[in-house]
C-alpha positions in Angstrom: -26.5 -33.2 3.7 -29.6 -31.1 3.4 -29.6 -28.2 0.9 -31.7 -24.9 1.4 -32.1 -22.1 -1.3 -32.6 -18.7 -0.4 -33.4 -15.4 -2.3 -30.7 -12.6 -1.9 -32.1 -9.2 -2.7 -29.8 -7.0 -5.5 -29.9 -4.2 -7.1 -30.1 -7.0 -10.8 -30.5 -9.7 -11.7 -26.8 -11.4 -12.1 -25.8 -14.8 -12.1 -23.3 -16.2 -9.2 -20.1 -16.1 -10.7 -18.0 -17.7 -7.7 -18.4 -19.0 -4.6 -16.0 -19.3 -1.9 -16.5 -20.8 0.8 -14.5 -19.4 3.9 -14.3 -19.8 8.0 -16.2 -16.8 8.3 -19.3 -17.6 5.8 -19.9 -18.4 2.4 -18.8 -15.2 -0.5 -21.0 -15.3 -3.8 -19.3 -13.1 -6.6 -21.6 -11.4 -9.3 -21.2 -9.0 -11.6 -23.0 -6.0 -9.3 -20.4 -7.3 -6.1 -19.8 -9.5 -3.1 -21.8 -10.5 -0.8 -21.3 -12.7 2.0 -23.5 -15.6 3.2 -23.6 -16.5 7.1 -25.9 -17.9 9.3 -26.0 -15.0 12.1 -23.4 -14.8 14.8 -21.8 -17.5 15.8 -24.5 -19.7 13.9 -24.8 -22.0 11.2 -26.3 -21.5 7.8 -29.8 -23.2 8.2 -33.0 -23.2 6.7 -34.0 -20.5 9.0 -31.2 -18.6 9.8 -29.5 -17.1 6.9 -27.7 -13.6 6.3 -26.8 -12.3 3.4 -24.6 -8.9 3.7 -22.6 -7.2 1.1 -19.4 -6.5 1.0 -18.2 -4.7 -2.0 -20.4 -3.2 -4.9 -17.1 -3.5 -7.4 -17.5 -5.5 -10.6 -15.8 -9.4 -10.4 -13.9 -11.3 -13.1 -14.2 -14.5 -14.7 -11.0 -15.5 -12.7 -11.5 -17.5 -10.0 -11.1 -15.6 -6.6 -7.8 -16.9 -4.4 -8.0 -17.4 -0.5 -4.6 -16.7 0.8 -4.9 -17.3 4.9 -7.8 -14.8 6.4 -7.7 -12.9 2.7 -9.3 -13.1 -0.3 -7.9 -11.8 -3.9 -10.1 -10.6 -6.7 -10.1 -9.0 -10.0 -12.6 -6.6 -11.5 -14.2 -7.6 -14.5 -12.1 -4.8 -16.3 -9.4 -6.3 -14.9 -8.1 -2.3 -13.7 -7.5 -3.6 -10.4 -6.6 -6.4 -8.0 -8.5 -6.1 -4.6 -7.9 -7.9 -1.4 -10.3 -8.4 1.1 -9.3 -8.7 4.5 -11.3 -9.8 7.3 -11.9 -7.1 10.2 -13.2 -9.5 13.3 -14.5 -6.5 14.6 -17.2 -5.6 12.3 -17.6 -9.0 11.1 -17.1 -7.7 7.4 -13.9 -7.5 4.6 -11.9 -4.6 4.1 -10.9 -3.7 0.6 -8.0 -2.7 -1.1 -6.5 -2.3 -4.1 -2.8 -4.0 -4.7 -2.8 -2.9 -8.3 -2.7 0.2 -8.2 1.0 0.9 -7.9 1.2 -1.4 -11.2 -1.7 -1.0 -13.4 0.2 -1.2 -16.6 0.5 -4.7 -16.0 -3.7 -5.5 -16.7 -5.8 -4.0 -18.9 -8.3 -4.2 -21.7 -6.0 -5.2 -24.3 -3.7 -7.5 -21.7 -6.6 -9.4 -19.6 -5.9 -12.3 -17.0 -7.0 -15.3 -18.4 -6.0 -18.0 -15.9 -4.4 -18.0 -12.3 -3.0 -20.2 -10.2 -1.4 -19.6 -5.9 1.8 -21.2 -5.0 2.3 -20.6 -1.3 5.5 -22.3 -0.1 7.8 -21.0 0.2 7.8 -18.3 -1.6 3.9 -16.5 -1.3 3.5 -16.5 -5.3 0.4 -15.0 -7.1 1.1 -16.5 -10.7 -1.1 -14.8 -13.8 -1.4 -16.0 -17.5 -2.7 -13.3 -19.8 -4.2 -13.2 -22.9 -1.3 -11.6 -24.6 1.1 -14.3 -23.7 2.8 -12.9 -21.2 3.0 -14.0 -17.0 2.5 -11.8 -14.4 3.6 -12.3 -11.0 3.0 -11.0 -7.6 5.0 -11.7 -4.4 2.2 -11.7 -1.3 2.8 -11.7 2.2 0.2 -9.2 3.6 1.5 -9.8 7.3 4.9 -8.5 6.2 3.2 -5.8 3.7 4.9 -7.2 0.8 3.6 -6.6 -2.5 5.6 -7.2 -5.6 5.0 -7.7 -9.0 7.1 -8.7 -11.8 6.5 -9.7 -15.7 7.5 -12.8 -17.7 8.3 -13.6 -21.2 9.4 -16.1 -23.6 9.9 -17.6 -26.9 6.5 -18.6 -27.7 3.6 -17.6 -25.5 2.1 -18.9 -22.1 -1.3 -20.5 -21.9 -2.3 -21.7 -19.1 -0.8 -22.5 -15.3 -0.9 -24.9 -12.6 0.9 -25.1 -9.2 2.0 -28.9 -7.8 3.1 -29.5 -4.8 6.1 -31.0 -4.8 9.0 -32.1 -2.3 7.6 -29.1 0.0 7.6 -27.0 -2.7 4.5 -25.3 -4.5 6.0 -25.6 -7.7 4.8 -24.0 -11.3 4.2 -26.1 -14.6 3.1 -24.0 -17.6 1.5 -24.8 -20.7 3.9 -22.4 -23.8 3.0 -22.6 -27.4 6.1 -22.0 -29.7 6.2 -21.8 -33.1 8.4 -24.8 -34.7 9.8 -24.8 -38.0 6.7 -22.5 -38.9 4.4 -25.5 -36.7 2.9 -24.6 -33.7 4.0 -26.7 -30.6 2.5 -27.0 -27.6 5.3 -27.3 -24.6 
């Protein structure tokens, strides 16, 4: 119930743009990178005991970043690439990796993601609205090292997503704006 503040030195000045909190500290996203937020080893954040060590010096979006088990998923501001992060125990710091790359077509300047939304059961989905319209989807399971994206269309374009759990199921409702007797309709 007590709250500390702490300086964290940077290269700028950048406001936080996320922060996630995770088993193995607390991840603040800016603009310059990531850098993560732990109290020491094996030790709590306190007033006294504080670390702040970065892990990335790659640019974040405005899209919220997704935990998915021990991993986090990112994208750069220029939306060029989707990183994950993986823990390494061992070092006590994130390995990163790009999971765009093989499909880079897919995110871009002219095609950005404008809203996100994880779906884990059962099938490990990575759902992505963009502002074009269009969905983007990637398949997930890093334990089995699969990585697959596909794209979606339809009559009318997408807006936003949300993933509900339902009956066991993570399932996907979409907002689509069609255009209706020359009327456009939210569905």
């Amino acid at each position: 119930t007590d709250s500390y503040s702490y300086t964290i030195d940077a290269e700028s000045e950048r406001p936080i743009k996320h922060m996630l909190a995770l088993r193995y500290g607390l991840m603040l996203f800016t603009e310059d990178g990531i850098t993560q937020l732990r109290g020491g080893d094996d030790v709590a954040i306190t007033a006294t005991s504080a670390l702040a060590e970065r892990q990335g010096y790659v640019s974040v979006s405005d899209l919220d970043p997704i935990a998915i088990n021990m991993d986090v998923l990112f994208m750069t501001s220029l939306f060029s690439e989707l990183n994950q992060m993986v823990y390494t125990e061992y070092t006590n710091s994130f390995k990163m990796q790009d999971i765009l790359v093989l499909s880079t077509h897919l995110f871009g300047p002219e095609n950005q993601a404008i809203s996100n939304a994880w779906a884990p059961e059962p099938h490990k989905l990575l759902h992505f609205v963009r502002a074009d319209g269009q969905r983007a989807e990637l398949t997930y399971e890093r334990n089995l090292e699969v990585y697959g994206w596909s794209r979606y269309r339809t009559k009318g374009s997408y807006q936003s997503i949300q993933v509900v759990r339902e009956s066991n199921y993570d399932l996907t409702y979409q907002a689509v704006t069609r255009n209706i007797n020359g009327t456009e309709v939210l569905f």
